[in-house]
N, C-alpha and C positions, 0 to 999 in steps of 0.2 A: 629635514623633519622625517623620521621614520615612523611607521604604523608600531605599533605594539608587538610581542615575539608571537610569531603567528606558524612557529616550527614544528608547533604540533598537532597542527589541522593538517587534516590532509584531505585533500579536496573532495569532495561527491564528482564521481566518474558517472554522469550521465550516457544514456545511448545516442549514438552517434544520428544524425537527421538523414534520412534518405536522398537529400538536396545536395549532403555534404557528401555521402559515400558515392551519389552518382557524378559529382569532379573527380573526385578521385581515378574511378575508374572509366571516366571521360564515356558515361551510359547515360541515355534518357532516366529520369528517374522514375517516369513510369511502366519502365522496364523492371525495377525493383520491387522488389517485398521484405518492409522491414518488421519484422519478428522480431527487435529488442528491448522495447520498451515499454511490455505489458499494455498497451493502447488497446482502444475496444475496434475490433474490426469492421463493428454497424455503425461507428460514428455516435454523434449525438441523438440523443431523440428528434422529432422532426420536431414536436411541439417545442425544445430549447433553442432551435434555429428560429424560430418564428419569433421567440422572445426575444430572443435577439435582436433582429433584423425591426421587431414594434419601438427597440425602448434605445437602440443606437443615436436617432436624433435627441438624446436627452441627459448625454453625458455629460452636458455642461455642470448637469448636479450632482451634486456630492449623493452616495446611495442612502442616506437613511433610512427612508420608509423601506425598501427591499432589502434592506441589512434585519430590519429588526421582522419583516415579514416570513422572510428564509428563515430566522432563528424559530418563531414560531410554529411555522411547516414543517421544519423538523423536530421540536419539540412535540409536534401530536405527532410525529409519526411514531417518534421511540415512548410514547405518552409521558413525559417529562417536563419539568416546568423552564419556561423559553430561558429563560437565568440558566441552566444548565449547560445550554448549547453555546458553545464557545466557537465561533466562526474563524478561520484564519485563511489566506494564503495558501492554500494544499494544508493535508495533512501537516506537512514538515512547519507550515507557519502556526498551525494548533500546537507543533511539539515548543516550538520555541515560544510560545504564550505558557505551559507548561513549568518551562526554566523558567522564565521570567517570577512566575506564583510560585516557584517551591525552593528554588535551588538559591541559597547563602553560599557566599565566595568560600570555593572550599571544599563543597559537599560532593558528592562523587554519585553516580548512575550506572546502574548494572546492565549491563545490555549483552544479547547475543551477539559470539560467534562463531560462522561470520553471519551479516547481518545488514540491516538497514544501518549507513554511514552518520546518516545524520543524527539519529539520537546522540550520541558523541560528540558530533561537532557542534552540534546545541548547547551542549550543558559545557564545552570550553570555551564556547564564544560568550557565556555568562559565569565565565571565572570557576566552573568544578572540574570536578575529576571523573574517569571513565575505569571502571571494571569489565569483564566481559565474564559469561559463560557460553561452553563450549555446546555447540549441537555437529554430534559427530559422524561424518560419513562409514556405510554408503546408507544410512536409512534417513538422516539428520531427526530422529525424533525427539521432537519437544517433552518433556516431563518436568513433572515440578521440584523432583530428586535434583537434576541438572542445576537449576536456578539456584534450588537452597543451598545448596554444597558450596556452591561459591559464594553468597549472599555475606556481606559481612557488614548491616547497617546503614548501607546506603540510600539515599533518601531518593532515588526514582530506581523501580528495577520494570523494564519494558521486555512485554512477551508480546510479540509478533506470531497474529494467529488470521490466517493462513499467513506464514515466513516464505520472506525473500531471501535468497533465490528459491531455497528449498521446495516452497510449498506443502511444509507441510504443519499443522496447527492442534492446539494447545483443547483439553480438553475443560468443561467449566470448572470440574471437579478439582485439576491442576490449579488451574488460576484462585480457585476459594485455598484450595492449600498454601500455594504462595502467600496471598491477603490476610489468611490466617495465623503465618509461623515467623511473614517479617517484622519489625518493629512499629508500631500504633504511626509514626510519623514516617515511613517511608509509603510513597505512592506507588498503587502498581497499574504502570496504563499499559492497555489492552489494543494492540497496533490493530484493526479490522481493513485497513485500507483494501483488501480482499476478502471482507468478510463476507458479500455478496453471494460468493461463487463456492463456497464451502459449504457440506452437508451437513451441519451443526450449527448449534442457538448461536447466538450471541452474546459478550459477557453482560451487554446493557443491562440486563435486569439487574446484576452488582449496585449500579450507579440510582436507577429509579426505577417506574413501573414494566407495566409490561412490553415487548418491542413487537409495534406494529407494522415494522419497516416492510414488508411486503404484505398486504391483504392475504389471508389463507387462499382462498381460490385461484389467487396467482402465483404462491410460493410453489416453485418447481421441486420444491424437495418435501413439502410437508412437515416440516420442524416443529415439532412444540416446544412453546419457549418453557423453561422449566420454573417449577417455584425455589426463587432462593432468597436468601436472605441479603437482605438492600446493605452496602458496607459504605462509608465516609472515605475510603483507601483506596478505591479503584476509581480509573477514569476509560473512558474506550473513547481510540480514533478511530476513523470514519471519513469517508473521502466521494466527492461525485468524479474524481480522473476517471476511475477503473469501468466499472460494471455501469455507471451513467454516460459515458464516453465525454469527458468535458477537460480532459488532460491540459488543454488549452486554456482555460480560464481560470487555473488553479483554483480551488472552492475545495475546503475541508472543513472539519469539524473537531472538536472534541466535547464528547458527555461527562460533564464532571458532578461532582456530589452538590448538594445542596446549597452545602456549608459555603460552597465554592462562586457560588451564583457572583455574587457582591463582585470578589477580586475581579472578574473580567473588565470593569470600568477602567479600574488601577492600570493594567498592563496591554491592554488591547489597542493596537497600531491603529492609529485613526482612519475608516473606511479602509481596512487593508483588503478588506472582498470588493471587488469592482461593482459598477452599477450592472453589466451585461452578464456577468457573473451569478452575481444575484438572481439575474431574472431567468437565467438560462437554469440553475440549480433550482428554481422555485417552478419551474414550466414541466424539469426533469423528473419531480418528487411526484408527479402527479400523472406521472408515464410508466408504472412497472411491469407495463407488458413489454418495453422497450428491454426492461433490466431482465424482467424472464428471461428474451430471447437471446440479452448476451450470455446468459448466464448455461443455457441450454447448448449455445455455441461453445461453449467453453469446455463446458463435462465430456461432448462426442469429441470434442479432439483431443483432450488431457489420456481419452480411451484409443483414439487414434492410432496417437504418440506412444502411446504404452505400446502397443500390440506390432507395431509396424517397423517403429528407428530401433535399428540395429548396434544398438550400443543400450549396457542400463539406464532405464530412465526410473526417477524416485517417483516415488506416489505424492501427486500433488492435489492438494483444494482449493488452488488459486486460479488466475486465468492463464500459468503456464505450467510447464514442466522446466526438469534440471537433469540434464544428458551426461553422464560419465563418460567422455569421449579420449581420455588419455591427454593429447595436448589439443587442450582447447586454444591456443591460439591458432597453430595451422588448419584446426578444422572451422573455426570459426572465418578464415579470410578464406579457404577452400569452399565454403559454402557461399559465400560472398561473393565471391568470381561465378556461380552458378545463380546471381542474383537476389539471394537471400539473405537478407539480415540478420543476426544472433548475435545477442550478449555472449561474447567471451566474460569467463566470470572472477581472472586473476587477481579485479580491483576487490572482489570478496572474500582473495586467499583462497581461493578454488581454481586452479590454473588447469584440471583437468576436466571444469565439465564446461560446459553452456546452457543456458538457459535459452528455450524458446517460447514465445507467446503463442497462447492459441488463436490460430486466424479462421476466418472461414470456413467450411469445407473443401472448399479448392484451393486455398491458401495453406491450410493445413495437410494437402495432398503435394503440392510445391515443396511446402517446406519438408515435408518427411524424406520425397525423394533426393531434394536436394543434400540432404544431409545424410542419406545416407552411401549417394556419390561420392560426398567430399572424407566421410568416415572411411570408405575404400582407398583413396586418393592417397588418401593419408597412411595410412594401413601398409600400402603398395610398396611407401616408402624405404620403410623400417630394414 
């Protein structure tokens, strides 16, 4: 008995664990510093650990009451109605709730590159087809020219704003122009799993009212959300991994249109958000001084990184940057041997840069030096 022809997935290259790089190089592992997997460097908030640790003797039940309480808590935040908030498994389990509501055997999804892997292996592992459009080095900037140029009818085209690796993010005006030029039936979701950490709205308003997702007295940036006009065609992802540090619970979201509310019964994995999940994302929503200060952490070292690694780095609005280092493999195991972790970024078609997360202050003082030892090292070589 054989699986079905599975020849053209090609796997999500996760970051390696700090557990696994310290066998390797036969190190304590908290001798290391891992930089490659966009993680928050504060950890969870304290009040999600607390949730945690109240509602763990109660896993016996299945999460209903906190499955549909979360949808609610985040439905006032983005003020939208709880039918809108589509709960998954990470972001990547919202995307594949997505396939599941749009995609017919067949239909094909426009997606950057390079780019997040898995919108792709979404929409093949529900029988469609994959397009891509290009964001080209060395600036990778997003525009809505890029997208429509290639655009030929496909029924999901996904803008990642703030983009991985890249970090860098799509303007609203962009994204109404896409909404506006594609076809009535293709959907355009709005990737924000970084949307925290970027100095700009949110595409939420697209989807329903206005987005309250940070209180003004605590938005570090001051953003006014703008008036636009509500569309049936856009959806935005949204995630607590990044900027609420819960990488480990997987809990994501997507904001879909109205119309859309209903379909979530039809296609939604039964209890696919955990019970501690729930509670730890619902303890998190009500924490945004936690999210200020990752977010705060993130912008002094995105400024850091700019000013200090000796090699180009692109302008990011995520929680990292993206290093033009030549050959990112020898600098990425160069900087390894000096204890530090970095996406090498080949599995993105980017073989010459890496990506590092912003850590700490001191973490981000580690990593600068470190890498720009190993950028020497390497240099020396040549």
């Amino acid at each position: 008995m054989d699986t079905r022809d599975l020849s053209a997935h090609v796997p999500y290259e996760a970051g390696r664990g700090i557990e696994e790089v310290a066998r390797e190089l036969g190190r304590d592992p908290d001798d290391l510093l891992k930089l490659a997997s966009n993680e928050n460097p504060h950890g969870p908030a304290a009040a999600a650990v607390d949730a945690v640790r109240e509602h763990a003797g109660r896993v016996n039940r299945y999460p209903t009451a906190a499955h549909t309480d979360l949808r609610e808590a985040v439905a006032d935040r983005w003020d939208v109605a709880a039918g809108q908030v589509w709960l998954g498994p990470g972001a990547d389990g919202a995307i594949d709730y997505l396939s599941r509501a749009a995609l017919a055997p067949g239909e094909s999804v426009l997606v950057p590159e390079p780019g997040f892997a898995y919108y792709g292996m979404s929409a093949r592992y529900h029988h469609g087809g994959v397009a891509t459009y290009s964001l080209t080095p060395p600036t990778f900037e997003q525009s809505a020219d890029a997208v429509l140029d290639a655009y030929d009818g496909e029924r999901m085209v996904f803008l990642t704003s703030p983009h991985s690796p890249a970090g860098t993010a799509f303007d609203l005006d962009d994204v109404a122009r896409v909404a506006a030029m594609t076809d009535k039936r293709t959907l355009v979701v709005v990737d924000e799993a970084y949307g925290e950490y970027a100095p700009r709205s949110s595409a939420a308003p697209f989807v329903g009212g206005r987005s309250r997702h940070l209180p003004p007295e605590r938005d570090p940036f001051d953003v006014a959300t703008p008036v636009v006009e509500r569309r049936d065609d856009v959806v935005v992802l949204r995630t607590f991994s990044k900027a609420y540090g819960l990488a480990g619970l997987r809990v994501g979201y997507a904001l879909v249109p109205d119309e859309w509310a209903d379909a979530y019964a039809a296609i939604n994995t039964p209890f696919a958000v955990n019970e501690l999940a729930c509670r730890a994302a619902l303890a998190a929503v009500d924490d945004p001084a936690h999210v200020q200060r990752s977010v705060e952490t993130a912008v002094e070292a995105r400024v850091e990184m700019r000013e200090r690694v000796e090699a180009p780095v692109v302008g990011s609005e995520a929680n990292f940057v993206l290093v033009e280092v030549g050959d990112a493999a020898a600098v990425a195991a160069a900087t390894k041997r000096r204890g530090v972790i970095v996406r090498e970024c080949s599995s993105f078609g980017l073989p010459g840069h890496v990506r590092v997360t912003c850590g700490t202050p001191e973490e981000t003082d580690r990593a600068v030096a470190a890498l720009n030892e190993a950028l020497r090292e390497v240099e020396s070589r040549v």
